[in-house]
C-alpha positions in Angstrom: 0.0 0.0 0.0 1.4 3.6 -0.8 2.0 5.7 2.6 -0.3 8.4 3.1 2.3 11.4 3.5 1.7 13.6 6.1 3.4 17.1 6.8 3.8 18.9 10.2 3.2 22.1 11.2 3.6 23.5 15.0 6.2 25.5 16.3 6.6 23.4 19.2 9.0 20.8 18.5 8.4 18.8 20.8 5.0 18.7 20.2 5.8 17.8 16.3 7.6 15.0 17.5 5.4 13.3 20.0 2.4 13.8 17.0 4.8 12.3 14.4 5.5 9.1 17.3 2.2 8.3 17.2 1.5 8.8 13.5 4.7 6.0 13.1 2.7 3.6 14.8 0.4 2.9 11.6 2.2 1.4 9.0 1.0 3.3 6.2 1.3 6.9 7.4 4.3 8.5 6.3 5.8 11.6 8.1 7.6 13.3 5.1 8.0 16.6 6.3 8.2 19.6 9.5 7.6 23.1 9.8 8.1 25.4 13.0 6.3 28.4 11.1 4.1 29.0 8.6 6.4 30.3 5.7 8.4 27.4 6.3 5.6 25.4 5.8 4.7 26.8 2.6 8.6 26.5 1.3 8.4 22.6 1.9 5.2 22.4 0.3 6.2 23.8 -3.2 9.6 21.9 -3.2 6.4 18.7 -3.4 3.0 18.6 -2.1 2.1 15.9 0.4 -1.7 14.0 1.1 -2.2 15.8 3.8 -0.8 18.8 6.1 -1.2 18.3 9.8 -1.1 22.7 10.9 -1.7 24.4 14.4 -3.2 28.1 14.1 -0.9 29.9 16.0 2.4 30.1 14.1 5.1 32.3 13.2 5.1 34.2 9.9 2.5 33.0 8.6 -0.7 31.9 10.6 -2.5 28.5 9.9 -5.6 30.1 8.5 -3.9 32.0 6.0 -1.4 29.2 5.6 -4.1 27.0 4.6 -5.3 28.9 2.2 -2.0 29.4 0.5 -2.0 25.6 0.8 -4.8 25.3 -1.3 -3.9 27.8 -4.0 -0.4 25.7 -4.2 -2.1 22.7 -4.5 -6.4 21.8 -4.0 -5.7 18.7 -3.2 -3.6 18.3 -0.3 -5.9 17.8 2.3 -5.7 20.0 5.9 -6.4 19.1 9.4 -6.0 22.0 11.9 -4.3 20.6 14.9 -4.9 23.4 17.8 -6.1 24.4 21.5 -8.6 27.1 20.1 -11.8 25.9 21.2 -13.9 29.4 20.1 -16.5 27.9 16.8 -15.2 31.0 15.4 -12.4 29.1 14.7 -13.9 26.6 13.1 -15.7 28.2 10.7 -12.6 30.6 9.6 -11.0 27.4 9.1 -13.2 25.3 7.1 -13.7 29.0 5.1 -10.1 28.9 4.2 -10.2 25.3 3.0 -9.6 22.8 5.5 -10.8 19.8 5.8 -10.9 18.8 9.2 -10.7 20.6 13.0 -9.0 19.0 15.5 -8.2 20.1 19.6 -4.6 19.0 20.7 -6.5 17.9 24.0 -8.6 15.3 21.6 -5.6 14.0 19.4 -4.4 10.9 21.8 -8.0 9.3 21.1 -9.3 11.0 17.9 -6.2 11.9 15.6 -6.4 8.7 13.3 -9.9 9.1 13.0 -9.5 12.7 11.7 -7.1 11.8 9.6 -9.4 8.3 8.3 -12.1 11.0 7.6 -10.2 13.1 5.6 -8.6 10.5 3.7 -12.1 9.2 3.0 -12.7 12.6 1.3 -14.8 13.6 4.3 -15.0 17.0 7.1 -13.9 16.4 10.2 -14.7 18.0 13.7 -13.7 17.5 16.9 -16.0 16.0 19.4 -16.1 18.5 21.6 -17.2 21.4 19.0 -18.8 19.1 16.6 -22.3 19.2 18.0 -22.3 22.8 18.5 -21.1 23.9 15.0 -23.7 21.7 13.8 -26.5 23.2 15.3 -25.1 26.8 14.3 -25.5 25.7 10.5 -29.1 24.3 11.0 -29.6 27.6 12.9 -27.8 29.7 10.1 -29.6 27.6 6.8 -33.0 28.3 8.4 -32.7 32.4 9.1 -30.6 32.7 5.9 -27.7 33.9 7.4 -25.0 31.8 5.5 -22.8 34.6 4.2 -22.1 33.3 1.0 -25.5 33.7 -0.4 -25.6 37.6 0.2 -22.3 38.0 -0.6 -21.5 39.7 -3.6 -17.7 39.3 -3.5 -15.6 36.5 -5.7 -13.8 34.1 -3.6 -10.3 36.3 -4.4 -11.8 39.6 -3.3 -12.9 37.9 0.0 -9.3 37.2 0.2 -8.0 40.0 -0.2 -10.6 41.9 2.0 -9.6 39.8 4.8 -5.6 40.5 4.3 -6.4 44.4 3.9 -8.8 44.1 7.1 -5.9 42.6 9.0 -3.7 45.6 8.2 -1.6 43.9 5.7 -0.4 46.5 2.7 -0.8 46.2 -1.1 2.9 44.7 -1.8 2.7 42.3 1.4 -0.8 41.0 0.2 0.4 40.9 -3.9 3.5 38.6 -2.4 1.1 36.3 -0.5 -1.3 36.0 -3.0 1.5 35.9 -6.2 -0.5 38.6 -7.7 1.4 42.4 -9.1 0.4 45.5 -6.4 -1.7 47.2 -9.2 -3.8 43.3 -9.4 -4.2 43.6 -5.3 -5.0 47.6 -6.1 -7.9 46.6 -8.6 -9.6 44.0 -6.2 -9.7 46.9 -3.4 -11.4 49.3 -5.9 -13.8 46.4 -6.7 -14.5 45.7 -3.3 -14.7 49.0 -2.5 -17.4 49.4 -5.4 -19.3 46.3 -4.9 -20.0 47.0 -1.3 -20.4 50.8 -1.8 -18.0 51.4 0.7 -15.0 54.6 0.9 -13.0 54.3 3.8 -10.8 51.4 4.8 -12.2 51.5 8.5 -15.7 50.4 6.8 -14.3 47.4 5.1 -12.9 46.6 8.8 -16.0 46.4 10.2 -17.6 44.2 6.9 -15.3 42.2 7.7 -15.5 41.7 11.0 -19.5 41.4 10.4 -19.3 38.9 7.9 -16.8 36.6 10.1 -13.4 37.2 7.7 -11.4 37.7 10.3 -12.5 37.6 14.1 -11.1 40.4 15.6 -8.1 43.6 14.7 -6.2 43.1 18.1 
């Protein structure tokens, strides 16, 4: 059977270590690659693209939300598990909006890590226990109101992008280098945004963002 290659992300070594132990005890899961930080991470990645990356949120560099998503526009079909101690459903759904496919709580990965990564393997989403049943309520609760913020959204998936990178303070050449895009590319999706949502002042696509759950907070 081919090994299911696995790359770590944490900037705890030890950590990374005492995951990738346990991962060694299943014959067919191959640990082919670490990262202490998120630009690391992405570095290893387009040197060759594993099955799946294993990613905490809080890194170095380059957090795992936005890491993810640069993992999916290197390639969409390495799979992603977030591997962290957030417990806030916030979380959860920035995650599963930037790409991944699975949510997991360091406290639950002794007894639920090779089922996450199973699922995920399988093609499927997974969430930990402990947050599980409470996300799923929030989307029954969300799909009745009509609250899901896709459906009254009028931005493309890029310009949600780079709303969220200019909401987090991040400048034109900074967000044209994380995206691969030219400034006057990352310039013309901030007049469109700007246009689309009728909106002149940087403060006020802040607080869109903020409303519409792009990023969670500007601390």
């Amino acid at each position: 059977m081919t090994p299911y290659r696995i790359v770590l992300a944490d900037d705890h070594a030890m950590f990374r270590q005492g995951i990738k132990n346990i991962l060694e005890t299943v014959e067919d899961l191959e640990v082919v690659g670490e990262a202490s930080d998120g630009l690391m991470l992405l570095d290893l990645l387009r040197q060759g693209t594993p099955d799946l990356v294993i990613l905490d949120i809080s890194m170095p560099h380059l957090r795992g939300l936005e890491a993810t998503r640069e993992i999916k526009m290197i390639s969409a079909d390495v799979k992603v598990l977030i591997l962290t101690m957030h417990k806030d459903k916030d979380y959860v759904y920035s995650a599963l909006s930037a790409g991944a496919e699975g949510y997991l709580l360091k406290e639950d990965a002794d007894t639920e890590l090779f089922a996450a990564i199973e699922k995920i393997r399988d093609n499927g989403c997974y969430i930990s226990p402990l947050l599980s049943g409470e996300f799923a309520f929030d989307m029954v609760q969300a799909s009745h109101k009509g609250e899901m913020s896709s459906l009254s959204d009028p931005l493309t998936t890029r310009e949600r992008e780079v709303l969220k990178l200019i909401a987090e303070g991040i400048s034109n050449k900074e967000i044209a280098d994380l995206l691969f895009i030219s400034i006057r590319t990352v310039e013309n999706h901030r007049a469109n945004i700007m246009r689309k949502l009728n909106i002149k002042q940087t403060a006020n696509l802040v607080k869109y963002a903020l409303n519409k759950g792009y990023i969670l907070s500007t601390k």
